[in-house]
N, CA, C and O of each residue as an XYZ file, in Angstrom:
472
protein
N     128.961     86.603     19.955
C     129.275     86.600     21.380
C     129.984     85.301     21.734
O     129.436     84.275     21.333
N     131.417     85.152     22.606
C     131.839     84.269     22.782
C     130.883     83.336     24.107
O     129.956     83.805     24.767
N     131.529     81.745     24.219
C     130.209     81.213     24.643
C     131.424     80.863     26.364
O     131.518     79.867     27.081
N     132.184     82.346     26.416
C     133.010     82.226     28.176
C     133.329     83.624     28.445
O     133.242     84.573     27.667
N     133.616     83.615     29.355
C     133.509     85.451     30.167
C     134.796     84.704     30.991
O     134.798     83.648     31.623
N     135.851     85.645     30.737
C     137.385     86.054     31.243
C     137.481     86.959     32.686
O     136.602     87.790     32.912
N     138.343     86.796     33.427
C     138.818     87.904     34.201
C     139.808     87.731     35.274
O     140.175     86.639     35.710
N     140.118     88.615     35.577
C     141.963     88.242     36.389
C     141.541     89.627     38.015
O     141.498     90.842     38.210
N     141.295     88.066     38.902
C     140.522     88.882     40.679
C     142.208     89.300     41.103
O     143.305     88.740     41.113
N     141.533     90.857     41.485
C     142.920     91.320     42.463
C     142.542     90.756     43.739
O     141.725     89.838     43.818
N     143.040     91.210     44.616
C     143.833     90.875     45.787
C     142.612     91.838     46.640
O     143.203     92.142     47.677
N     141.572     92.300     46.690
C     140.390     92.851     46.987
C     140.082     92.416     48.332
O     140.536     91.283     48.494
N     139.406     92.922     49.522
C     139.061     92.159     50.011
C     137.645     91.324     49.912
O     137.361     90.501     50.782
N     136.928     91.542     48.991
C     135.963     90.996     48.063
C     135.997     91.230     46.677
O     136.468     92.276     46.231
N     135.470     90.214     45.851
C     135.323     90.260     44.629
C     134.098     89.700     44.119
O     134.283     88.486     44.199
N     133.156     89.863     43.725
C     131.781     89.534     43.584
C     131.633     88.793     41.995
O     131.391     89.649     41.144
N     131.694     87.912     41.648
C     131.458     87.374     39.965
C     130.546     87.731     39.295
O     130.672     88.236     38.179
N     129.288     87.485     39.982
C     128.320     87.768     39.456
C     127.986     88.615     38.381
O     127.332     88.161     37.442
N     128.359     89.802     38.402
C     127.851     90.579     37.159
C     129.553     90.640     36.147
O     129.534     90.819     34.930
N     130.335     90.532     36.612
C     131.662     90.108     36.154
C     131.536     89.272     35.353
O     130.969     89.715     34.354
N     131.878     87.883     35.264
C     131.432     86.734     34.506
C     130.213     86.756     33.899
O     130.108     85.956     32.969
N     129.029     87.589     34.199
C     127.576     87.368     33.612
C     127.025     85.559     33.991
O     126.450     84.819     33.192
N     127.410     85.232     35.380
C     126.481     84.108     35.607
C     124.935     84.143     35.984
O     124.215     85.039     36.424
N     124.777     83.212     35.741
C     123.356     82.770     35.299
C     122.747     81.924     36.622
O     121.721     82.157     37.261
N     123.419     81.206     36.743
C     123.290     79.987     37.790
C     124.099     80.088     39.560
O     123.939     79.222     40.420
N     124.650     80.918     39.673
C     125.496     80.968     41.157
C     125.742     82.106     41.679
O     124.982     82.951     41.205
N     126.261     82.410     42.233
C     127.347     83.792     43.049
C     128.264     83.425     43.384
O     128.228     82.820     44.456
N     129.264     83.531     42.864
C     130.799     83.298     43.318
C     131.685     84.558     43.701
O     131.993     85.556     43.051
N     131.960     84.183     44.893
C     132.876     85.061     45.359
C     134.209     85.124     45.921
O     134.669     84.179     46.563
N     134.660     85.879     45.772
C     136.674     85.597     46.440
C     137.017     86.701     47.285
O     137.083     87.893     46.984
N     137.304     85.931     48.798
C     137.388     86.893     49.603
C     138.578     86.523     50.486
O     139.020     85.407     50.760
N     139.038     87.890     50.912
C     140.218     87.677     51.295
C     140.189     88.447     53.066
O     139.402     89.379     53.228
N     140.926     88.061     54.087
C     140.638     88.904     54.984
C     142.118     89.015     55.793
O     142.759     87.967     55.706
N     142.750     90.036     56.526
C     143.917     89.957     57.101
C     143.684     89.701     58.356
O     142.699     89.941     59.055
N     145.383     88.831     58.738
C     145.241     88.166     60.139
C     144.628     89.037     61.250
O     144.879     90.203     61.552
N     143.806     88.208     61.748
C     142.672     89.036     62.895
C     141.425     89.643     62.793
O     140.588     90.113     63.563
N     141.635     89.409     61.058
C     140.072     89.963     61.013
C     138.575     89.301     60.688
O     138.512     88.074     60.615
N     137.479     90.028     60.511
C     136.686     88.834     60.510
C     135.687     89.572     59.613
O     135.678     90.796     59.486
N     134.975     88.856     59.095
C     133.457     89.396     58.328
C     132.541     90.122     59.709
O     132.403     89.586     60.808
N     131.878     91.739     59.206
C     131.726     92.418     60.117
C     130.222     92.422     60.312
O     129.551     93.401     60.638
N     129.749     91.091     60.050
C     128.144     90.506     60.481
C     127.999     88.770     60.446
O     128.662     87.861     59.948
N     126.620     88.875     61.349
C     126.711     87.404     60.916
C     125.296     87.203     60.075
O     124.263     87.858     60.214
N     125.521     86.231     59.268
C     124.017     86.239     58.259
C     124.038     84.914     57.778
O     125.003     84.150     57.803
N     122.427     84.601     57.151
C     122.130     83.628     56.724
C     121.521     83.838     55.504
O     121.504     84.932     54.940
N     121.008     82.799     55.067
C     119.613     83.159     53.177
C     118.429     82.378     53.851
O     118.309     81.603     54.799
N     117.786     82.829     53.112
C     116.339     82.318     52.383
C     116.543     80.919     52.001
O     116.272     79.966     52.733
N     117.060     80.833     50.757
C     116.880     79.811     49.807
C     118.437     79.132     49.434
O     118.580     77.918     49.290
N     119.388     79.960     49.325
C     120.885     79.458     49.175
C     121.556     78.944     50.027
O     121.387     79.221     51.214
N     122.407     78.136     49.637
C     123.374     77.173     50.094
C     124.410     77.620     49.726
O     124.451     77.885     48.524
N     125.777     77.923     50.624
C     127.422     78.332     50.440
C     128.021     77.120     50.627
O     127.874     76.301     51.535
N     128.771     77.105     49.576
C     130.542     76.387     49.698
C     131.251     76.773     49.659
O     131.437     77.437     48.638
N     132.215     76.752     50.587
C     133.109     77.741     50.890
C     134.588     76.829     50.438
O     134.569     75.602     50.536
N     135.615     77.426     50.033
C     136.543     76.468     49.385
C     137.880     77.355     50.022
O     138.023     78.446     49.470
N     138.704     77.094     50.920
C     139.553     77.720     51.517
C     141.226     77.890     50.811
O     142.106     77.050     50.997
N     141.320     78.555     50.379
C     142.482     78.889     49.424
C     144.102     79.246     49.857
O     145.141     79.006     49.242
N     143.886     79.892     51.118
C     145.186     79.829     51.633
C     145.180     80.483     52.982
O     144.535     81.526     53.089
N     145.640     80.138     53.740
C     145.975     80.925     55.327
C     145.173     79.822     55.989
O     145.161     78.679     55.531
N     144.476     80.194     57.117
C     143.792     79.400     58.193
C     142.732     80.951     59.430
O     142.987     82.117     59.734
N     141.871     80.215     59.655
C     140.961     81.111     60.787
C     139.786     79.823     61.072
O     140.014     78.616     61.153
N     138.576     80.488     61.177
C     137.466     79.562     62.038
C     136.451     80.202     61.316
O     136.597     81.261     60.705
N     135.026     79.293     61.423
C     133.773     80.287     60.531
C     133.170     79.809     62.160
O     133.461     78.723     62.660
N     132.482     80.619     62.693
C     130.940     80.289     63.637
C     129.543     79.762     62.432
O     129.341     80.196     61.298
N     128.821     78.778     63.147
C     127.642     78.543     62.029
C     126.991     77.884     63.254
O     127.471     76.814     63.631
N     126.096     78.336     63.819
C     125.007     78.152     64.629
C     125.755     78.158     65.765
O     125.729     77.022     66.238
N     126.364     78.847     66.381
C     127.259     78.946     67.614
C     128.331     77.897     67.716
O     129.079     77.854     68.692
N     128.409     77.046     66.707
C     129.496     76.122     66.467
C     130.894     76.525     66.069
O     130.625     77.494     65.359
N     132.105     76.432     66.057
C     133.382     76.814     65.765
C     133.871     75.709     65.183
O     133.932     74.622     65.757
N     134.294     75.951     63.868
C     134.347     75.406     62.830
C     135.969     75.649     62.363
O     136.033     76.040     61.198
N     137.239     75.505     63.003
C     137.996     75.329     62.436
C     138.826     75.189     60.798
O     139.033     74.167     60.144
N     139.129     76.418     60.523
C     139.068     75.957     58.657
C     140.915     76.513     58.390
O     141.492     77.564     58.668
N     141.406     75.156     57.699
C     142.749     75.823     56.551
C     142.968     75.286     55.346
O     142.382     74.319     54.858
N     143.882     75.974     54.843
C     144.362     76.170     52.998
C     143.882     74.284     52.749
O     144.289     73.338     53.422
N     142.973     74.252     51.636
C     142.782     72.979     51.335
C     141.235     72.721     51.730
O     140.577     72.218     50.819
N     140.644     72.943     52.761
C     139.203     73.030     53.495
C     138.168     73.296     52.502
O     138.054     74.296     51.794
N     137.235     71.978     52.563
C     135.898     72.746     51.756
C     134.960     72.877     52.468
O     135.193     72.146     53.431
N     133.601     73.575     52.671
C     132.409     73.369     54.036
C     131.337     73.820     53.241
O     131.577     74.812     52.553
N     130.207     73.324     53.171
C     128.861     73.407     52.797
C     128.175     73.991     54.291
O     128.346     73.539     55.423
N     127.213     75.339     53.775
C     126.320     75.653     54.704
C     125.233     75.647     54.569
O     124.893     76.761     54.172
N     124.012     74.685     54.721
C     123.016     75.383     54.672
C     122.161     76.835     54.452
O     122.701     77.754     55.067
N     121.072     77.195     53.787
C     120.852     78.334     53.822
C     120.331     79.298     55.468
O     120.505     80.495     55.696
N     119.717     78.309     56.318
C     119.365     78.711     57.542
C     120.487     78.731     58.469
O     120.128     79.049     59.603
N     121.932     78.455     58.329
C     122.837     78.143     59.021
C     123.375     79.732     59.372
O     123.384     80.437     58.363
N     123.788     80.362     60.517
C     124.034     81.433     60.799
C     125.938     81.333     60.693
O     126.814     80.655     61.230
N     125.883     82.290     59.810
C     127.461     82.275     60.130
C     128.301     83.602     59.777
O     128.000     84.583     59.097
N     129.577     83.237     60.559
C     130.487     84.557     60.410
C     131.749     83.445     60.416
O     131.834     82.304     60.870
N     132.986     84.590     59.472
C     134.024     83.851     59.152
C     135.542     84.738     59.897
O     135.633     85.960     59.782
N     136.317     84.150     60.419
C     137.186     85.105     61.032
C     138.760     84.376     60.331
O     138.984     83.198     60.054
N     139.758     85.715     60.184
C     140.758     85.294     60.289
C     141.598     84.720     61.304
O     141.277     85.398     62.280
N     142.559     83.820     61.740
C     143.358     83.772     62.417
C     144.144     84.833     62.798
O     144.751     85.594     62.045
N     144.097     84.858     64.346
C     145.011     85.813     64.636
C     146.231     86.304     64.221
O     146.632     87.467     64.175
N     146.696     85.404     63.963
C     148.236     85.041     63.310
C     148.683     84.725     61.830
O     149.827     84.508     61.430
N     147.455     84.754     61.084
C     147.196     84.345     59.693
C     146.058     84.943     58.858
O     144.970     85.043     59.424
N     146.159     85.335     57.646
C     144.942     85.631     56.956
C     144.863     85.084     56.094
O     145.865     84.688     55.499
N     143.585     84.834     55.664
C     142.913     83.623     54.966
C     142.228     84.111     53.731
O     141.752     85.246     53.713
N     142.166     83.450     52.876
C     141.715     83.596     51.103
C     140.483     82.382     51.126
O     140.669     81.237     51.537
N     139.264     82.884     50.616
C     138.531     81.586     50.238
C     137.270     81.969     49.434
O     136.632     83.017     49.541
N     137.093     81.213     48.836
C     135.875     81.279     47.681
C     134.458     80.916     47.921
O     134.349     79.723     48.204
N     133.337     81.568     47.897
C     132.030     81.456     48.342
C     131.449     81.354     47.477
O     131.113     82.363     46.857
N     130.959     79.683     46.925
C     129.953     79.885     45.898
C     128.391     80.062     46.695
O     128.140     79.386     47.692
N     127.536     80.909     46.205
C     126.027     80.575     46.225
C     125.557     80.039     45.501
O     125.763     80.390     44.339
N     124.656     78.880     45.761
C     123.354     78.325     44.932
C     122.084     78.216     45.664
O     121.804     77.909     46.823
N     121.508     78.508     44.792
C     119.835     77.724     45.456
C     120.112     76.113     45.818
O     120.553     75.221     45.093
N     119.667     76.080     47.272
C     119.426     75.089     47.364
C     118.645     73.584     46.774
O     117.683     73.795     46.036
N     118.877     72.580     46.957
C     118.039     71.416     46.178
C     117.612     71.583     44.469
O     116.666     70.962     43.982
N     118.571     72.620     43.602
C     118.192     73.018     42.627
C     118.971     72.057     41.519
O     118.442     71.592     40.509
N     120.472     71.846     41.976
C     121.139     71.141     41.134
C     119.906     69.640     40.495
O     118.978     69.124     41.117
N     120.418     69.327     39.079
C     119.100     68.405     38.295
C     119.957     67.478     37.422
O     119.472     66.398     37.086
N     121.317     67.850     36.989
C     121.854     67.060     36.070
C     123.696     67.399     36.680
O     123.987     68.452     37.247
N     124.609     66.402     36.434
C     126.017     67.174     36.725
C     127.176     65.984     36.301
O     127.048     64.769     36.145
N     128.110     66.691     36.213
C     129.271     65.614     35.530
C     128.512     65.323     34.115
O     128.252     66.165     33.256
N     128.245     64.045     34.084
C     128.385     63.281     33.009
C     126.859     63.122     32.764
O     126.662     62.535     31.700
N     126.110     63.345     33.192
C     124.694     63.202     33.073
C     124.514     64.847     32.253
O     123.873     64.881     31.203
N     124.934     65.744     32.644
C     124.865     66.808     32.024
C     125.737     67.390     30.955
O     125.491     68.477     30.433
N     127.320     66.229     30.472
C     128.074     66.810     29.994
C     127.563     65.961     28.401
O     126.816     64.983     28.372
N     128.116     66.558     27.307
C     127.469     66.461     25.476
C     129.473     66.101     25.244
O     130.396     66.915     25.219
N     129.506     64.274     25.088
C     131.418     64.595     24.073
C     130.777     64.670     22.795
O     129.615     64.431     22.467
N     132.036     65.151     21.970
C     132.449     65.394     21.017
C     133.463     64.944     20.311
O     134.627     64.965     20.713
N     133.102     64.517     19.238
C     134.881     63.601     18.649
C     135.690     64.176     17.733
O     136.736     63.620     17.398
């Protein structure tokens, strides 16, 4: 068994990794939405934390009745109790990547967790 999992995301308006890649550790997702539109709930977690990594276009996320301004380049951490919904710009639609993690879970990273080799 190779020790990486491949794959090439269409243009979807979701794409879910998870059982795709076979991760272990996150939920990554790639979502795409056209100008004017918006995610058709608003929700929160339990235990996970989103980073949201904004990939191209521009719109706004709500997260506790707050308006949150987001474009191409934008990264935003949410809490897991943080209520939110993500909308396109009227005039623009927006691409962006949703990782999940458990919160307060990360333990080692970069260089504390990375093994060189010569």
């Amino acid at each position: 068994m190779a020790n990486f999992s491949k794959i090439s995301a269409a243009q979807d308006a979701r794409t879910e990794l998870h059982d795709k890649l076979s991760l272990t550790g996150a939920e990554i997702s790639i979502n795409n939405l056209p100008a004017g539109a918006c995610v058709p709930f608003v929700h929160s977690h339990k235990n996970n934390e989103e980073i949201y990594c904004i990939l191209s276009g521009k719109g706004k996320a709500v997260i506790d009745e707050e308006t949150v301004e987001l474009a191409s380049g934008d990264w935003i951490r949410i809490s897991p109790a943080g209520k939110r919904q993500f909308f396109a710009a009227d005039d623009s639609a927006i691409s962006f990547i949703c990782i999940q993690v458990r919160e307060n879970s990360l333990q080692e990273y970069t260089m504390d967790d990375a093994v060189a080799y010569e």
